[in-house]
C-alpha positions in Angstrom: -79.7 13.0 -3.2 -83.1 12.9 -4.6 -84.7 16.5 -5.9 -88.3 17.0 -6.6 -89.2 19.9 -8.6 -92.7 21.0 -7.5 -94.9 22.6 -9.8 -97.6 24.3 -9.1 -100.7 24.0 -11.7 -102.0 26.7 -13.8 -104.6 29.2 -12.3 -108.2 28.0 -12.1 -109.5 31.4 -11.8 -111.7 30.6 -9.1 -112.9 33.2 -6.0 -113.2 30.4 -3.3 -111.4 28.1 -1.5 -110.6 25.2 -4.2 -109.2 22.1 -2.6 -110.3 18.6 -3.9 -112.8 20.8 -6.6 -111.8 19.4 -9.9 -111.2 22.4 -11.9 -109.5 23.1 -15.1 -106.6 24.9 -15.6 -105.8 27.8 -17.4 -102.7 26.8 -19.7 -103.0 29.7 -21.9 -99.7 31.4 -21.2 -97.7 29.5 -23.2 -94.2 31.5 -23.0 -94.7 30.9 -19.6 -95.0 27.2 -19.6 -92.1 26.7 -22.3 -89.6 29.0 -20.0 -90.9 26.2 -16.7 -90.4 23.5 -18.7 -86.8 24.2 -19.9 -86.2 24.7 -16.0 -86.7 21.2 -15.5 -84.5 18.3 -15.8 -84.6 16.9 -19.0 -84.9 12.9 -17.9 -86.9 13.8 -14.9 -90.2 11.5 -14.2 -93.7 13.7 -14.1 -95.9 12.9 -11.7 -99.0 14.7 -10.5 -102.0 14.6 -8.8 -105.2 13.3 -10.0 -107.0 16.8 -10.1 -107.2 17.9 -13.8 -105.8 21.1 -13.0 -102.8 19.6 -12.2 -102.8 16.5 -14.7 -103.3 19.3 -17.5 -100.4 21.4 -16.0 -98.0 18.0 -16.3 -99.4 16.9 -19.7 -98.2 20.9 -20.9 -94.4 20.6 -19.3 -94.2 16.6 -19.8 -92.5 16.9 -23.3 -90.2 13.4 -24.0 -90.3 13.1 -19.8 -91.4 9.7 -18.7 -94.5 10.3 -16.9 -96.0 8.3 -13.6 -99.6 7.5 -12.9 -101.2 10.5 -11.4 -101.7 10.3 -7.5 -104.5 11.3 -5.4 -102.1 11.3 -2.0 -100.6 14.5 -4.2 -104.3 16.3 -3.9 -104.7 19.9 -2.5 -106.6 20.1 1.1 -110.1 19.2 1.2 -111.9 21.8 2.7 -115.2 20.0 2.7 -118.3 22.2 3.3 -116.0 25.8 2.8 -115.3 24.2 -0.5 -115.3 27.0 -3.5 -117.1 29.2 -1.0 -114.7 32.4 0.0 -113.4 33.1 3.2 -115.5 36.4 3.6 -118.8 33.8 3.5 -117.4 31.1 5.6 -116.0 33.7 8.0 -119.9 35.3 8.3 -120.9 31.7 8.9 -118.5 30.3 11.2 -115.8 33.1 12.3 -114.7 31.1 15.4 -114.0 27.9 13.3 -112.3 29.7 10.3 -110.5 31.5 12.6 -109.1 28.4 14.4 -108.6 26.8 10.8 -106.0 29.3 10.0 -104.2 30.3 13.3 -103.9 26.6 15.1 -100.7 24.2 15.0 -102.9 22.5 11.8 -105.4 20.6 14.1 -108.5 21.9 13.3 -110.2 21.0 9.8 -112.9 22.2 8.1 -116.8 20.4 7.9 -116.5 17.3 6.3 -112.4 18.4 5.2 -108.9 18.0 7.1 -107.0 19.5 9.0 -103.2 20.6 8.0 -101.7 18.8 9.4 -103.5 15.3 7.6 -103.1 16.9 4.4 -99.7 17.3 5.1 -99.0 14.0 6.4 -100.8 12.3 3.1 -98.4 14.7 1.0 -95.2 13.8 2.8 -96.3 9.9 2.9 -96.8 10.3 -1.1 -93.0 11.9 -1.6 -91.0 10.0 0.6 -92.5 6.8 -1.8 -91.8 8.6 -4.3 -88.7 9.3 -3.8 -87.4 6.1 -2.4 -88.5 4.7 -6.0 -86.7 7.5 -7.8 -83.7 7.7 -5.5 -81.1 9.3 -6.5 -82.6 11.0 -9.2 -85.4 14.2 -10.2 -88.7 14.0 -10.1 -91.1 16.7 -11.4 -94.1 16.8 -9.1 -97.0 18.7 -10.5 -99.5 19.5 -7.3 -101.4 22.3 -5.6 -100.3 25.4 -3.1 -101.0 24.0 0.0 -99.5 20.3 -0.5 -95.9 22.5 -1.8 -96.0 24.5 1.7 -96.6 21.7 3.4 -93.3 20.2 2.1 -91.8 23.9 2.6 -92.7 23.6 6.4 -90.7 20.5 6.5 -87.8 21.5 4.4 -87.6 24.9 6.3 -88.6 23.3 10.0 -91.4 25.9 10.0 -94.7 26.2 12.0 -97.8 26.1 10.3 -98.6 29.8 10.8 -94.9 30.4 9.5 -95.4 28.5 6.2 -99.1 30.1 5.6 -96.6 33.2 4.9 -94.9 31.6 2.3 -96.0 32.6 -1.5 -96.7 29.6 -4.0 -97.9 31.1 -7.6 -99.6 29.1 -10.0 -96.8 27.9 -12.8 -94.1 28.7 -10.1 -91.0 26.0 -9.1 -90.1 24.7 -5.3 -87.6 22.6 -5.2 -86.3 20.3 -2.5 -83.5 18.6 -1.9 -84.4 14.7 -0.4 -81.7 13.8 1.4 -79.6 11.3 4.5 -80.4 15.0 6.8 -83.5 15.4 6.0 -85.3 17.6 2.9 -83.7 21.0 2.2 -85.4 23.9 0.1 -83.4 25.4 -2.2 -85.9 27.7 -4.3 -89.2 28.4 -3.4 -92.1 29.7 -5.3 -89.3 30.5 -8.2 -90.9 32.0 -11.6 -89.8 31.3 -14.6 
């Protein structure tokens, strides 16, 4: 068995949709950071994605943890032209395609973005690599909200709509269990 312990990144503060934006994190909280990091394995490799929010995130919890080369397949969804706008704006722009954005099976994409269901293949492509080449052991994967649903939604066999209930805080733990069945969810959205 394989776990990966997914991480989401400090908050950004932003009022928009923030996909492939690359935003700083806030790391301020520090308590909060040292109380994630001591939830995570001690030997476990760091990986993240290539967003600074999320490479900043991985450099705070990394510690004496080896650490991987970050990963752009680990990147939030692109939301192309809605990108950092708010969903009240895009909604008065566009409320059919907005609409169809957030209550299809993951087909539909935004302007110049993709859909769910690509982000969610490039995500599951990125962890099943991963860990085939850390099989067998923990890996700390420091990403974004929608790329941890997405491996929710295959851990938990849920719909699309079904994982868009989940809850995914900034700084909070997912972790999921890769193995011979098939990936398995044993905390989601935990806070330290």
């Amino acid at each position: 068995m394989t776990r990966l312990w997914l991480v989401r990144h400090g908050p950004t503060h932003a009022r928009g949709m923030v996909g492939w934006s690359d935003l700083p994190a806030d790391l301020s909280d520090r308590p909060a950071l040292a109380r994630l990091a001591a939830l995570l394995p001690p030997a476990a490799a760091v990986v993240s994605s290539d967003l600074r929010r999320a490479v900043a995130t991985a450099d705070a919890l990394q510690g004496h943890r080896p650490r991987l080369s970050h990963d752009a397949a680990l990147r939030e969804i692109h939301f192309g032209a809605w990108e950092l706008r708010s969903h009240a704006e895009v909604e008065a722009d566009d409320p059919a395609h907005i609409r169809a954005f957030w209550d299809s099976s993951g087909d539909v994409a935004a302007p110049g973005g993709e859909s769910w269901n690509a982000m969610a293949s490039r995500v599951h492509g990125a962890l099943d690599r991963l860990a085939l080449a850390h099989a067998g052991g923990d890996l700390v994967v420091v990403c974004h909200f929608g790329a941890i649903l997405a491996c929710v939604q295959r851990a938990l066999g849920q719909s699309v709509q079904q994982a868009f209930a989940q809850r995914i805080d900034n700084l909070s733990l997912t972790e999921i269990a890769v193995t011979p069945e098939g990936w398995q969810a044993s905390r989601i959205n935990h806070i330290a």
